[in-house]
C-alpha positions in Angstrom: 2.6 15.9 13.3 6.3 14.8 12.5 7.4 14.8 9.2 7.8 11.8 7.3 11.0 9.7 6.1 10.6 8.5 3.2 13.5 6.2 1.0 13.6 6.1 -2.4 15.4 2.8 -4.8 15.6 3.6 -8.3 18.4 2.9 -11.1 17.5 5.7 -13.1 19.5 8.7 -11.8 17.6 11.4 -13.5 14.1 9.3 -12.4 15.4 9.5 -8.8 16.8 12.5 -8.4 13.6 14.3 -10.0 11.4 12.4 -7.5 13.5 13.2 -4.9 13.2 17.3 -5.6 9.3 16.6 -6.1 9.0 14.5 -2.1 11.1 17.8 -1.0 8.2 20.4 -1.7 5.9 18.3 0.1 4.4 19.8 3.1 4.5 16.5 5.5 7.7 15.0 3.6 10.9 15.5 5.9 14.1 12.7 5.5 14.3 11.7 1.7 16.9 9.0 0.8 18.4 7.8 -2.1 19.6 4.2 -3.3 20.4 2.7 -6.7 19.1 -0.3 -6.0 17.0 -2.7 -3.8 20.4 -3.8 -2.1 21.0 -0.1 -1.6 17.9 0.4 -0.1 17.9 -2.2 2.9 21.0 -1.3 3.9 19.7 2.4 4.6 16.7 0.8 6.4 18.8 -1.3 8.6 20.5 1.8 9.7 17.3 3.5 10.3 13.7 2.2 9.5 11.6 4.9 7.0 8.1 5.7 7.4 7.7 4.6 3.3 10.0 3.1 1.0 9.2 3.9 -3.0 10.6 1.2 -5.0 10.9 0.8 -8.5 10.2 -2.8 -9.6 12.9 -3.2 -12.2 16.4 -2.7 -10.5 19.8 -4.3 -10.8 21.5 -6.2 -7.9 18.0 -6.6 -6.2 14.9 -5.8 -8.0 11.5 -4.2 -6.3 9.9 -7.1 -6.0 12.4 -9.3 -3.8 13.2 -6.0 -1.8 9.6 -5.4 -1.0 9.4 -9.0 0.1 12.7 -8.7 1.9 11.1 -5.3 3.8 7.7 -7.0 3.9 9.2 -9.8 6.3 11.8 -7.9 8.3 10.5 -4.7 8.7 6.6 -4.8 8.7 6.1 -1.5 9.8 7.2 0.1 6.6 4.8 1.0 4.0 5.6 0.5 0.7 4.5 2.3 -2.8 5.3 0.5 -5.9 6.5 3.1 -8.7 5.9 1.0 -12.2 5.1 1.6 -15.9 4.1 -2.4 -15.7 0.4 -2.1 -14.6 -0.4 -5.8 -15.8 -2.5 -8.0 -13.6 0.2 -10.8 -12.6 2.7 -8.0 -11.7 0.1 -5.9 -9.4 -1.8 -9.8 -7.9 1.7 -11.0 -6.5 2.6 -7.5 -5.0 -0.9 -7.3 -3.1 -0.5 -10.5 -2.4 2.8 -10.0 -1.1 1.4 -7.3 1.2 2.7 -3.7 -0.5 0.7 -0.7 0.5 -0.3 1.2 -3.1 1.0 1.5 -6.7 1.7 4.5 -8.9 2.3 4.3 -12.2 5.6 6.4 -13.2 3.6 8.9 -15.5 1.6 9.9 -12.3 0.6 13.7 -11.5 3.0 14.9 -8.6 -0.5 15.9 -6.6 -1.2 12.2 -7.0 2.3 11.3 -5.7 1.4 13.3 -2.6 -1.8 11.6 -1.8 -0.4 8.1 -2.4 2.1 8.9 0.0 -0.3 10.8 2.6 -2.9 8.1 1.7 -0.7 4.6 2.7 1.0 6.7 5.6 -2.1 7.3 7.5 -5.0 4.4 6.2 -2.3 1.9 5.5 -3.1 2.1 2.0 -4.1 4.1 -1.4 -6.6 2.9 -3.5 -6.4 3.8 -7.2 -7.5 2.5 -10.9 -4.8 0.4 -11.3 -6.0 -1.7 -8.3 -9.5 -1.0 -9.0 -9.1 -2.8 -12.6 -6.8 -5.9 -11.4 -9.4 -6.4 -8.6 -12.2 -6.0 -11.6 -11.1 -8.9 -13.6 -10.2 -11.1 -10.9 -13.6 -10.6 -9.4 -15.1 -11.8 -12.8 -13.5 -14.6 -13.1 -13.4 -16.1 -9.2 -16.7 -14.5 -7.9 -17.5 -16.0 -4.4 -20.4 -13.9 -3.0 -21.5 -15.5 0.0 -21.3 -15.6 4.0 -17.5 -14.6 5.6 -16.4 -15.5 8.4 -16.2 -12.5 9.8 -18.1 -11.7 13.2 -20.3 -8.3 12.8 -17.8 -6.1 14.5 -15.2 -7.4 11.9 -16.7 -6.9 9.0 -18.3 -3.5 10.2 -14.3 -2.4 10.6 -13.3 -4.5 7.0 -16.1 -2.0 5.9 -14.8 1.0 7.1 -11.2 0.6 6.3 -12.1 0.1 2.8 -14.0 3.0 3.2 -10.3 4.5 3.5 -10.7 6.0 6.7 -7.7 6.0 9.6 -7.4 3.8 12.7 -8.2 6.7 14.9 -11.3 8.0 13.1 -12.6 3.9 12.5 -12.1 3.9 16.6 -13.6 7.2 17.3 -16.6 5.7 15.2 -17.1 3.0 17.2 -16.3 3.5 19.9 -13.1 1.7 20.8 -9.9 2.2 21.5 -7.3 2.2 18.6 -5.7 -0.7 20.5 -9.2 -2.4 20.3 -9.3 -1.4 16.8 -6.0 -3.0 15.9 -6.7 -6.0 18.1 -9.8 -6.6 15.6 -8.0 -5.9 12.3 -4.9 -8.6 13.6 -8.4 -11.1 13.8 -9.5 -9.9 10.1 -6.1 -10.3 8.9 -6.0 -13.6 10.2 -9.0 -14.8 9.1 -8.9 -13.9 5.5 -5.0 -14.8 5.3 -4.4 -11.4 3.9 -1.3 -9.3 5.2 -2.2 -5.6 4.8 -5.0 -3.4 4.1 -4.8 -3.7 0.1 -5.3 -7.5 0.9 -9.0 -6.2 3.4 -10.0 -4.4 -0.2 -9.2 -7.3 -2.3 -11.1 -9.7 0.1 -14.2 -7.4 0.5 -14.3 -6.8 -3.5 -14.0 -10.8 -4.0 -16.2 -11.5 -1.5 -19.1 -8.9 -3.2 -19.2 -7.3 0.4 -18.5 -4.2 -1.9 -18.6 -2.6 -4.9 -16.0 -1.4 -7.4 -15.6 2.1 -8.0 -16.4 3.3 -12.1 -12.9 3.2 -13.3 -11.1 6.2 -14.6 -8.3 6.3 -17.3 -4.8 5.4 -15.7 
């Protein structure tokens, strides 16, 4: 399995440079990069594209949010963790919405930091209590449990992604071929206007096709 680049935008030196030595003892971590600043950081990806960028939201020059946007619409194929102390519901909504991959609040254990990381790199995205309580008030205040649109292989995949499992053990499941499988997600994506896999989980939560977890403390 080759080793994953990952880039890193954060103003705070001592922040960045102590995440940096953390990604470095990771077993499946190989590249790490450093920028200052969203700014910073597209110009490193326009030299060579990361597997997952970690972005602070509050930056000089070019904060998180417009980078991840920026990234979002040029360069699709790179996952994205948000690294925040702002856990508040119109913060983590637009950045789902946006289509970033997981969030992480900055206090976070370094053996969370590791499955974040392993968790958006290989099921396109990581699933934790700060998403599971956005997604919990949202749900209570715009619940719309009723038929999707969704065909019955759709939603069977939509169920199995936010079961968190990988393209390749959703095909071997059913079945398919991972282009198959990808061909299908492309329709779900479509269909429910969402732009990643955090936007599958906040459709299937809305929509009552599943269940929130119990929450834990963040």
């Amino acid at each position: 399995m080759s080793k994953l680049k990952i880039y890193i935008a954060d103003d705070h030196t001592f922040v960045r440079k102590g995440m940096i030595r953390l990604l470095n003892t990771f077993e499946r971590v190989g590249d790490v990069k450093e920028a200052a600043n969203g700014k910073e950081l597209i110009s490193l990806v326009q030299g060579e594209v990361p597997n997952i960028v970690i972005l602070d939201l509050e930056m000089p020059v070019m904060n998180g949010f417009d980078c991840a946007k920026h990234l979002v619409d040029n360069h699709p194929d790179v996952k994205i963790l948000i690294l925040t102390m702002h856990t508040e519901e119109v913060f983590i909504l637009n950045l789902m919405e946006l289509g970033v991959h997981g969030f992480l609040n900055k206090n976070a254990e370094p053996e969370e930091v590791e499955k974040a990381l392993y968790a958006i790199a290989d099921r396109d995205f990581y699933r934790n209590d700060i998403i599971n309580l956005v997604l919990q008030n949202k749900i209570k205040r715009h619940r719309n449990v009723g038929s999707t649109q969704l065909s019955a292989r759709e939603l069977e995949i939509l169920l199995l992604i936010c079961q968190e499992l990988t393209p390749l053990e959703i095909s071997k499941r059913l079945q398919i071929s991972e282009k198959t499988f990808f061909n299908h997600r492309a329709n779900v994506l479509s269909k429910v206007n969402a732009r990643g896999n955090v936007g599958l989980v906040k459709y299937a939560y809305q929509q009552g096709i599943i269940e929130l977890p119990p929450l834990r403390s963040i």
